[in-house]
C-alpha angles and dihedrals in degrees: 000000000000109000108207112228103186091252132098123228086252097053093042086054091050091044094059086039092055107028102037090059090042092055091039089056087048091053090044125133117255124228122218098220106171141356111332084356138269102012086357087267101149086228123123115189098179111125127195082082121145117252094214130024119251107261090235089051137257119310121269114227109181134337122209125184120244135177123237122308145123100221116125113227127250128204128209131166101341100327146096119223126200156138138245135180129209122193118226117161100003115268094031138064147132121275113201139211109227119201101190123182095259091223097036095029090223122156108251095174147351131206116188140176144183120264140180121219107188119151089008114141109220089012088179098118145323113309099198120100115227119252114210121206117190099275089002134058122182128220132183127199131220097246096059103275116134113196129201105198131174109246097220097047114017087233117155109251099172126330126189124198102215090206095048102039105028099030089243095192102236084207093065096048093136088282102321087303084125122228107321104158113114111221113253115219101210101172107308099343129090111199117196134177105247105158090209129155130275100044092316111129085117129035144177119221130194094249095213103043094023089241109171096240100176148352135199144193132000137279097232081112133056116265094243110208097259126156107228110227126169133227139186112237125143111021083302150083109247131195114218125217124180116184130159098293109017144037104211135180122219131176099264089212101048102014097233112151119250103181143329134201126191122246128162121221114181122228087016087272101154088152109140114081122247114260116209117195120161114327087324118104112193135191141170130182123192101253108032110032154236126327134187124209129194117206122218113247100211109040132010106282137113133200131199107260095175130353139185129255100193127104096175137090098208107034091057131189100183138331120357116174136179110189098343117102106204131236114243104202115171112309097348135067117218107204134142122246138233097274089032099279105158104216145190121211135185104254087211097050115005097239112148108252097186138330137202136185098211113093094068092020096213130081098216137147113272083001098160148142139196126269118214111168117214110185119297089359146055128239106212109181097186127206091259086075090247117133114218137189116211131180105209108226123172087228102065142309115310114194113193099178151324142200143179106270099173146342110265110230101164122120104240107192106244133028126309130175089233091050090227143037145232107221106158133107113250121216116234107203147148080357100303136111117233113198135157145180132194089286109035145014112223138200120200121181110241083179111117089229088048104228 
């Protein structure tokens, strides 16, 4: 018996060679290009991601060993990209570039080169995320030196020393943090902080010959250690620059200034990254506060919504982060605080909503952890090397699970009950969680059949 569908042979054909490809993009894997992923964003959109974490903990897929660093990884068209940093008369020693399989985690090349970290604060590693760009992918040391490789082989394309060739003042090394800006690639450009003389703190490179394209505001300031983003406000792309004083907006194709608007940030710690959301730019720093900008819809302009009126790391008004960037969902804003308070704000006024110690369980100073959202909830992997999963809720502070993610090994500074700290950024991608510390690199599988 032949059962009639409504559909001829030859729609039925059109309809498998249109919608199967269609469903088989949207289940496609996602890849982790640069610092807090795609537009450094912080956001990851991939689904087919377990709810709870398994009681015996998530899957481990493949370890690698590593030296010391704090560079997240990125991952980019089946491999893994990273930096590592090995001593070798104090205050010198070689960084090098890593390119892993992204499935086997074996090491397909190394670059390395030669650094000097005198006068650096936590000189344990490189601090810059690598940004991956189809056949290139772009690292900076922590020392000054910007590479160019080529992401198949690790070959040097161009390279730039941002002391040598553009006079970077050491003394004004964000407060001797070192170089810690990843590059951004925006169309053919590369923009990187240098920090460099004659009105070249930032500056716009070809980003296939390494020609110097633009450059942009003084070095009468510290270089801070922001990350650049764009956003789109105003009818305009704008570049966004945050340094110790001032936020300020330039054309990201030309340079030219938009606008600027002053904001302290003490110790030149302008650490957590800007969140854009709507027409709203927000920002906090560890000493001095939160601040909400508005962007003009209809030029490029911004004005101050809400600010902070606290200096002080303790006696907190608001958010006070060290190396978390906070989530904006809807009307709240879900950050850590300066001695690990994981808070909730009102987006439209700052006022605290709620706040809990118990996603990174110490109140210590610098305690953190870093915020990736994933649809309706947020992955906090804190600096106790714990993984959580949050769901962020305006009434009060909703844990769904957490699990041990890797062993911290970093020198915080000051004491910890664990001895040592996880700070860097993890890579979400293809499903799985990349994550290192200064012995190993280390890829766990987020996927709900584990592999």
């Amino acid at each position: 018996m032949v059962r009639f569908t409504g559909r001829t042979p030859l729609a039925a054909w059109l309809l498998a060679v249109v919608v199967v490809p269609l469903l088989t993009a949207a289940a496609s894997a996602e890849d982790w290009p640069e610092f807090r992923g795609k537009g450094r964003l912080g956001v990851w959109t991939e689904t087919g991601i377990l709810d709870t974490f398994p009681a015996g903990g998530l899957p481990v897929l493949w370890r690698t060993p590593v030296k010391n660093g704090f560079t997240g990884p990125a991952v980019a068209a089946g491999r893994v990209y990273l930096m590592d940093f090995e001593e070798t008369q104090k205050p010198k020693g070689t960084e090098r570039a890593i390119a892993l399989d992204e499935k086997t985690g074996a090491v397909l090349w190394t670059q390395s080169w030669t650094v000097d970290y005198r006068g650096m604060s936590y000189g344990y590693g490189p601090r810059a995320t690598p940004t991956v760009d189809g056949d290139r992918v772009y690292f900076a040391g922590a020392d000054g030196k910007l590479f160019c490789l080529d992401a198949k082989t690790g070959a040097v394309l161009w390279q730039k020393d941002y002391v040598a060739d553009y006079g970077a003042d050491r003394s004004k090394w964000a407060f001797d943090w070192g170089f810690s800006s990843a590059p951004l690639v925006d169309g053919n450009r590369v923009i990187a902080l240098v920090g460099g003389r004659e009105n070249a703190k930032v500056v716009a490179f070809d980003r296939v010959t390494g020609k110097e394209l633009w450059r942009n505001l003084g070095q009468d300031t510290e270089l801070g250690v922001a990350q650049p983003i764009i956003v789109t406000a105003g009818g305009v792309r704008q570049l966004i620059i945050w340094y110790p004083g001032a936020v300020v907006s330039l054309n990201p194709a030309t340079g030219i200034q938009y606008w600027e608007q002053p904001y302290k940030a003490g110790a030149s710690m302008t650490v957590a990254t800007p969140v854009v959301q709507g027409p709203y730019l927000f920002f906090t720093n560890f000493y001095d506060g939160p601040m909400m900008l508005e962007l003009d819809a209809k030029k490029p302009s911004a004005s101050v919504l809400w600010k902070g009126k606290s200096d002080s790391e303790i006696s907190t008004d608001g958010l006070h982060s060290t190396v978390s960037t906070p989530a904006i969902i809807g009307d709240f804003i879900y950050g850590i605080c300066s001695y690990g308070q994981f808070r909730c704000l009102s987006a439209k006024t700052g006022e605290r909503v709620w706040e809990t110690q118990a996603l990174t369980k110490e109140r210590a100073r610098w305690a953190s952890g870093i915020i990736v959202r994933n649809g309706d909830r947020l992955f906090v992997n804190n600096d106790r090397g714990e993984l959580i999963i949050v769901k962020p809720a305006s009434e009060g502070y909703q844990e769904v699970s957490r699990t041990p993610l890797i062993k911290p090994t970093s020198n915080p500074g000051n004491r910890r009950q664990l001895g040592a700290v996880n700070w860097t950024q993890p890579a979400y991608a293809n499903k799985h969680v990349y994550v290192r510390n200064d012995e190993e690199i280390v890829c766990l599988s987020l996927a709900t059949d584990g592999k």
